[in-house]
C-alpha positions in Angstrom: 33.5 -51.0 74.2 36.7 -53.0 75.3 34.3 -54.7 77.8 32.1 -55.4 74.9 35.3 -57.0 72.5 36.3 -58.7 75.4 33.1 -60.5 75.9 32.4 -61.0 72.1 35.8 -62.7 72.2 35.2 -64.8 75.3 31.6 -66.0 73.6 33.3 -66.8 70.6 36.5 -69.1 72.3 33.3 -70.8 74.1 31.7 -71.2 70.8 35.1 -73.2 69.6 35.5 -75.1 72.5 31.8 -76.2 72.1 32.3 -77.2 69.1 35.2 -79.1 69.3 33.6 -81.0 72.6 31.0 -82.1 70.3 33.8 -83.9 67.4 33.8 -87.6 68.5 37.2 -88.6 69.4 36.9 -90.9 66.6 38.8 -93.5 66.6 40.8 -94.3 69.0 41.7 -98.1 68.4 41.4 -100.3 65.3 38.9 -100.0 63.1 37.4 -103.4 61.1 36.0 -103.4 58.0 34.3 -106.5 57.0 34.3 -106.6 52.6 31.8 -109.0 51.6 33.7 -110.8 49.1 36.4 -112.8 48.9 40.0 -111.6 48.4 39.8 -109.7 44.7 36.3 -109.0 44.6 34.8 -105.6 44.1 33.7 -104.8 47.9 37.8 -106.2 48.9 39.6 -104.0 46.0 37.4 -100.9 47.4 37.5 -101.7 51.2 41.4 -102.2 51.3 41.4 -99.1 48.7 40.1 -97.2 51.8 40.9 -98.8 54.8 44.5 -97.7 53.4 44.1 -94.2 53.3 41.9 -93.9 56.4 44.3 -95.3 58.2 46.8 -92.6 57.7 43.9 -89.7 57.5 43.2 -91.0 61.1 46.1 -92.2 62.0 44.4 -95.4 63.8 44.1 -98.7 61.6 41.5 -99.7 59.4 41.8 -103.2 58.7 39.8 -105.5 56.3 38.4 -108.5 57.1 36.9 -111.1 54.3 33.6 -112.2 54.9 32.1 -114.0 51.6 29.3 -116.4 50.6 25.7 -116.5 50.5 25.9 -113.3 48.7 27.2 -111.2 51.0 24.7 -112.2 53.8 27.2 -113.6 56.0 28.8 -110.4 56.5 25.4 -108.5 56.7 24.4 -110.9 59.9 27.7 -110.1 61.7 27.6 -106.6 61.1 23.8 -106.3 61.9 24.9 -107.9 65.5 27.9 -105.8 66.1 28.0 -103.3 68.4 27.0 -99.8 67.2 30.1 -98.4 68.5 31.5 -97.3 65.4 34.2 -100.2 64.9 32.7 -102.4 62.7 31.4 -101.4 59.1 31.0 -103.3 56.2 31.4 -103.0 52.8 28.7 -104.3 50.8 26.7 -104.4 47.6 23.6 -104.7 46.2 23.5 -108.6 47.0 23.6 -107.8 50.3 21.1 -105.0 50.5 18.8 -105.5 47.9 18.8 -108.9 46.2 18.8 -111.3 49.6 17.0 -109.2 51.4 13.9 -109.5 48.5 14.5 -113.5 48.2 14.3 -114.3 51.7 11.5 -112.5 54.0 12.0 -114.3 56.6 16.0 -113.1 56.9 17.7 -112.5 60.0 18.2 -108.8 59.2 16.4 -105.7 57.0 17.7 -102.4 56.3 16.4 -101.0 59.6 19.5 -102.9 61.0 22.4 -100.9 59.4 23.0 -97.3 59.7 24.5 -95.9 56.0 27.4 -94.4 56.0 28.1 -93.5 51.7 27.4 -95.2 48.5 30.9 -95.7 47.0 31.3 -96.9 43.4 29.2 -98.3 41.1 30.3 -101.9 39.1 29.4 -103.1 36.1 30.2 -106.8 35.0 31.6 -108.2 32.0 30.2 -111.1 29.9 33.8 -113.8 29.8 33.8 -117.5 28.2 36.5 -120.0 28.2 38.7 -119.5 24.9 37.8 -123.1 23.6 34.7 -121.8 23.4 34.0 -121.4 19.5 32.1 -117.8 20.3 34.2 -114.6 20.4 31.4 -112.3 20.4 27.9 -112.0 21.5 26.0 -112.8 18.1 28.1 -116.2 17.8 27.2 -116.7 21.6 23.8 -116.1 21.7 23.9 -118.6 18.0 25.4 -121.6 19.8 23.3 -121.3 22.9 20.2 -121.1 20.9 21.5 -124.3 19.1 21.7 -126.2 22.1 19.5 -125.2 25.0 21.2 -126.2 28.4 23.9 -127.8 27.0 26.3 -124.4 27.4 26.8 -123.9 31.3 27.4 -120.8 33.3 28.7 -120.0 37.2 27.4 -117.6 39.5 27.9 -117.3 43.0 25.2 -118.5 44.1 21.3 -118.8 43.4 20.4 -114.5 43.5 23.9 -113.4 43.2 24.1 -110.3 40.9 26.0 -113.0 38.8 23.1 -115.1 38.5 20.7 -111.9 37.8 22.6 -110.5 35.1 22.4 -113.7 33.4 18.9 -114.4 33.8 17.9 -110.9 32.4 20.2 -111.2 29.2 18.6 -114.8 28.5 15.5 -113.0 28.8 16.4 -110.4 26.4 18.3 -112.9 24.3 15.8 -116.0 24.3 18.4 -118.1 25.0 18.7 -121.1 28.1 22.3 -122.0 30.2 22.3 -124.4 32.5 23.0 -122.1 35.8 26.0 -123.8 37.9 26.6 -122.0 41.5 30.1 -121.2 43.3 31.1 -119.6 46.5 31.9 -116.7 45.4 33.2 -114.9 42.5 36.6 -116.3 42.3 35.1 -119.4 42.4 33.5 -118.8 38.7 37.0 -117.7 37.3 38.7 -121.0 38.4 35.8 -122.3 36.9 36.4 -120.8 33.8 40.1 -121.2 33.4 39.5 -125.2 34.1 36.9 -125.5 31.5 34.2 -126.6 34.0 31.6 -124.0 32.7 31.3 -122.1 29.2 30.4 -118.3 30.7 29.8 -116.2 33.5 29.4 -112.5 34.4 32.5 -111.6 36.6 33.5 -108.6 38.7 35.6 -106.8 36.5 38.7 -106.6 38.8 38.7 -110.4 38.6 39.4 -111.0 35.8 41.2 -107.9 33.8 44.7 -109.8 33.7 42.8 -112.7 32.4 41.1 -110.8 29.8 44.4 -108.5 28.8 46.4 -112.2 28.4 44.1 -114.4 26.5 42.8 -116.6 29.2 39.5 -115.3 28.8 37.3 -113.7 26.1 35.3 -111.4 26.8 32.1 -110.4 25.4 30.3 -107.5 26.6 30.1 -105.0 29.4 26.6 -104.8 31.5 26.3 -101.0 31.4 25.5 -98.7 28.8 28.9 -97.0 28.3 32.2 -99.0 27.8 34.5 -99.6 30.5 38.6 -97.0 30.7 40.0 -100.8 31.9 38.6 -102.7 28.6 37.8 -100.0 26.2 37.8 -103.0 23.4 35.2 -104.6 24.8 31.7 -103.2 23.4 28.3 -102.7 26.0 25.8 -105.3 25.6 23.7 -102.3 23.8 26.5 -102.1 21.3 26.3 -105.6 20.5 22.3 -106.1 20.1 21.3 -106.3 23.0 19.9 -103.0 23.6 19.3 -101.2 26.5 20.8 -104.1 29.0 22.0 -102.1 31.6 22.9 -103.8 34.8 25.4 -103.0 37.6 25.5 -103.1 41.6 25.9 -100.2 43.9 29.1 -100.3 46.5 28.4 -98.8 49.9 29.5 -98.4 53.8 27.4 -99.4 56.5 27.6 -99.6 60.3 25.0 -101.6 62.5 22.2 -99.1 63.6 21.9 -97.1 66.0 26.0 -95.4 65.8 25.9 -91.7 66.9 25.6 -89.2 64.0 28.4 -87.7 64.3 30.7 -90.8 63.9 29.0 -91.1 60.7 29.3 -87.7 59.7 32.6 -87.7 60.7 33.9 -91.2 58.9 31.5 -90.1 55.6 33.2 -86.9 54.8 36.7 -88.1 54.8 35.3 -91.5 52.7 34.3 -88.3 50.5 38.1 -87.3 50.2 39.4 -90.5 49.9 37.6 -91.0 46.8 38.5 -88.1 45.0 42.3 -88.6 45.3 43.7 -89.0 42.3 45.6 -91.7 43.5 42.5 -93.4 44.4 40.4 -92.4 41.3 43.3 -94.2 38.9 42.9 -97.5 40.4 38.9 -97.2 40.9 39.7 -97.1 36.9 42.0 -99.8 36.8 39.7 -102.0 38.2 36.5 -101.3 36.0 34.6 -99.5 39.3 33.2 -95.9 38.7 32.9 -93.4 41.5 29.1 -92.9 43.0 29.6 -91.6 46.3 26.9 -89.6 47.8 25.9 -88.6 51.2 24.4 -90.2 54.3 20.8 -89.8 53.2 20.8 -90.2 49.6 22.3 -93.6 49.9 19.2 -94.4 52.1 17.0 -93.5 50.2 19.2 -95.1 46.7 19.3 -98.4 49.1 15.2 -98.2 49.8 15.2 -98.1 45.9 17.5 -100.7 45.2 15.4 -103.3 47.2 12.0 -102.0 45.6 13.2 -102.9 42.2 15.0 -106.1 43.1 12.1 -107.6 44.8 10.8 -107.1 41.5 13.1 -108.9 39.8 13.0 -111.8 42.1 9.8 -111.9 41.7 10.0 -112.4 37.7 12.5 -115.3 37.9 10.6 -116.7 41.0 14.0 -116.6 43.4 12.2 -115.8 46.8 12.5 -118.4 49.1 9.5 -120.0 50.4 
């Protein structure tokens, strides 16, 4: 019998050491993550949010690098060419991984080329127009467009940004026409704004809360179906008349393919704490972003999705590139 305990317990100290053989001794220098957006934008606000904490969960630095324009596809290239090493992820959106992908067939990269990691929030946008604008509320906006088609202008960051998208679908619902004026990036339409060079835009919310909270902006509407904690004066589109407008873009990680599993399994499950912090969960509120994260293989299969109903969309407003 003590021959048998001591074997049992042998077996079972091999068992451990197994184990921990197989836990990648992950990471062992600096770890970038490339935020598709420029400084202030949704995928920067959650990338720094958790390259902060992962930092000191792993204690080896995350740092965040900004990547924006083109909707996110400059970062997608670099990260789709990086090696799979586990070093370089990105933080990315729906413009990224659904929208340019579906304009542009001929792109230099395709889902195949990323290895997901977690979806991590989900943001809506919100509706803003320069106060000299003589519409504080959808009804009177929709009114003065319809008065003067093309003659009110709004930004986006670019032709098939989720700016541009959102827009397009609410003049569809709305019958109304703007004159469509492209930036590099989202902070580009708020400077925009705040000069007076365009009437409207749908904005990140992050961007412009301060704005909205000191009268530099009005805003109008939310794009989702349930009011936002940050503006909880500011009604849903469906609130105003506009009903069922529902549009928002999904935050995730990605590495290039082809990184071993358990890097991924290993970086996705304390992703998975991070985001459940309260800490973290108060200023995911703050900035108008709402938690969605999920594991490896429903965010594949959410990402699959994504693109199969934005090629839709891009085929309705007739944004694929030819």
């Amino acid at each position: 019998m003590a021959r048998l305990g001591l074997a049992a317990a042998i077996g079972f100290l091999l068992l451990l050491s197994s184990a921990a053989a197989q836990e990648p001794a992950y990471p062992t220098r600096p770890v970038r993550i490339i935020a598709a957006a420029a400084p202030g934008g949704n995928p920067d606000v959650m990338a720094r949010l958790i390259a902060a904490r992962a930092s000191e969960m792993f204690a080896s630095p995350f740092f965040v690098e900004n990547v924006p324009g083109v909707g996110g596809v400059l970062a997608a290239k670099q990260v789709a060419a990086a090696s799979p090493d586990g070093y370089t992820l990105m933080l990315n959106d729906t413009g990224a991984m659904a929208i340019s992908i579906a304009m542009n067939p001929d792109a230099n990269y395709r889902l195949a080329d990323f290895t997901p990691i977690t979806a991590v929030a989900r943001a809506p946008t919100v509706l803003v127009v320069k106060p000299s604008l003589p519409a504080h509320d959808v009804a009177a906006f929709i009114a003065l467009a319809k008065g003067k088609p093309n003659a009110l202008s709004f930004g986006s960051a670019g032709s098939g940004s989720i700016h541009q998208i959102t827009m397009l679908m609410f003049e569809r619902e709305t019958g109304i026409e703007l004159l469509h004026v492209p930036y590099r990036g989202g902070t580009g339409i708020v400077n925009a704004l705040l000069t007076g060079e365009i009437d409207a835009g749908w904005s990140g919310i992050a961007n412009v809360l301060a704005l909205i909270n000191t009268g530099k902006l009005n805003a109008l509407c939310v794009s989702v179906l349930h009011r936002d904690v940050s503006l909880p004066q500011v009604p849903t589109c469906d609130e105003t008349g506009v009903k069922g407008f529902d549009v928002a873009t999904m935050l995730g990680l990605q590495f290039p393919a082809g990184v071993e599993p358990a890097i991924v399994a290993r970086l996705q499950g304390a992703v998975a704490k991070i985001l459940r912090e309260p800490a973290v969960a108060e200023r995911m509120v703050t900035f108008g972003i709402h938690l969605a994260e999920n594991g490896t293989e429903a965010y594949a299969k959410y990402m699959h999705e994504d693109l199969v109903h934005y090629a839709a969309v891009v085929d309705e407003f007739h944004l694929r590139i030819k």
